[in-house]
Steps between C-alpha positions, in 0.01 A plus 500: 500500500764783563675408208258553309428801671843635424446413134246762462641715682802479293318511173307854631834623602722372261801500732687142532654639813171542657433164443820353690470725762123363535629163463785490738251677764217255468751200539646640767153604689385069403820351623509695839139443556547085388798479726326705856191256428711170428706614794180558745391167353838320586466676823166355583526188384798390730337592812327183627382528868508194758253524743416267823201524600224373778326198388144697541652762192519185257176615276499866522835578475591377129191698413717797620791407368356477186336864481882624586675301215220611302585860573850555564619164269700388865404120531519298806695130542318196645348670803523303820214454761538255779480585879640824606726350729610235239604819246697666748738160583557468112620891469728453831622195251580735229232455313514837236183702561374848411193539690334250797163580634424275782143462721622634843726716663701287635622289233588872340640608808766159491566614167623822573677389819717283297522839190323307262318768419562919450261594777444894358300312208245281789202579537148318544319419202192322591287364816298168554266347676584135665177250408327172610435344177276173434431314259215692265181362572635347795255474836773592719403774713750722713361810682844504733813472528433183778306333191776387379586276774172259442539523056524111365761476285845670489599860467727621254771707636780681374880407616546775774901536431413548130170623428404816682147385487573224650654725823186697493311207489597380823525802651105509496494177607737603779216775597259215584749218656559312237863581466739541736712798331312838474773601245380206288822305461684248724184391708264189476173425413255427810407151482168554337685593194838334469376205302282739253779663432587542085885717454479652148849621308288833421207638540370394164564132599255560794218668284544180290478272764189623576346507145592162415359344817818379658431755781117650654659849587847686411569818624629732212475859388181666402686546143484149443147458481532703155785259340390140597188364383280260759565692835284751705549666770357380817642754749729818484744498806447837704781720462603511876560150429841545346747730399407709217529338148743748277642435168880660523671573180865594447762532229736197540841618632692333246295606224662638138179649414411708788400792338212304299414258767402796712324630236305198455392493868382877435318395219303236725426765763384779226368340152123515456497188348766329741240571810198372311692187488578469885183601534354233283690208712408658824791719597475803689751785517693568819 
């Protein structure tokens, strides 16, 4: 198109030098413009983020991830979500991560004790609420926390060292004598639970439990409801129960892409579209 555009300007003008001087400018102009967008392209394209992440995060957040690699062309490497707790022992390994979002302070808190992560870039992304969940269309009726001594069948719970749901778990059971540990981790099970007991890996392994039968009740987040199919809830824990449920996020300390992963935990704080999707899977802002 410009040369051709040159042509007729050269055949109104009738000046050959014209004509090279438009020539030499247009290539010029094309090649620096090709070579900032090829470069911005190269730029983009190289960043790939590795996140860990809270079990509980496993449906909404690739939905997130995906609206930022839409946008900025940054993509993201096999994201990792397991039990908080379990994430934190694999960086302390030297496992290379950019960004971990776990499902309590604590776990977060271990993290940056041991300066896993940047702690200027923490802060808390989401809050939860911890569930009694059944079997859907299951009789089982709880209208207190005691109820759950007297349920027939076993009760799903989450590995207290690993899954922070599984801490919080107990510490409402704690809060009616069922465990012996009001921080949730370390104690026993009163004897009218011990044998009901189920340990789940992660707190996804308890909401499945629960929906294929192998357990009557699991105690998981009120997120889960929204990402496993053939569970209800049958009780939500009060929140004087246990310790508040927080999301932390933080730039990993080792991390060669700080500048964008920080970014990309803006972007889940800010974007319209990013919120509708917490929203969606039952997240709520801190």
């Amino acid at each position: 198109m410009s040369i051709s555009i040159s042509r007729r300007f050269v055949c109104v003008l009738g000046c050959a030098g014209a004509l090279a001087f438009a020539l030499a400018g247009c290539s010029s102009n094309t090649a620096g413009q090709g070579s900032t967008q090829a470069a911005a392209n190269d730029g983009e394209s190289t960043v790939e983020l590795q996140i860990f992440a809270a079990n509980s995060l496993e449906k909404a957040l690739p939905e997130v991830e995906a609206l930022y690699t839409e946008m900025t062309g940054v993509t993201f490497s096999d994201t990792q979500y397991k039990g908080s707790g379990d994430l934190v022992e694999q960086m302390r390994g030297g496992a290379p991560v950019d960004i971990l979002i776990t499902a309590s302070a604590g776990t977060m808190d271990d993290a940056a004790e041991n300066g896993l992560v940047d702690e200027s870039t923490r802060q808390d992304m989401f809050v939860n609420d911890l569930v009694i969940v059944r079997g859907e269309g299951s009789d089982i009726q709880i209208a207190s926390l005691e109820d759950v001594a007297s349920v027939d069948g076993r009760i799903a719970i989450g590995e207290p060292g690993a899954v922070p749901a599984g801490k919080y778990a107990n510490q409402v059971l704690a809060s009616v004598g069922l465990y012996s540990d009001a921080e949730g981790e370390g104690g026993s099970y009163a004897s009218s639970i011990a044998d009901k007991v189920s340990l789940a890996d992660k707190v996804g392994t308890a909401a499945q439990y629960v929906s294929t039968g192998d357990c009557a009740i699991g105690f998981v987040y009120s997120s889960d409801v929204y990402r496993y199919d053939g569970i209800e809830v049958a009780y939500t824990c009060p929140d004087d129960s246990h310790k508040a449920i927080v999301y932390p996020g933080a730039v990993s300390s080792s991390s060669k892409n700080a500048e964008v992963a920080a970014d990309f935990l803006e972007f889940c704080m800010t974007d319209e579209d990013a919120l509708a999707v917490w929203a969606e899977y039952g997240f709520e802002l801190a």
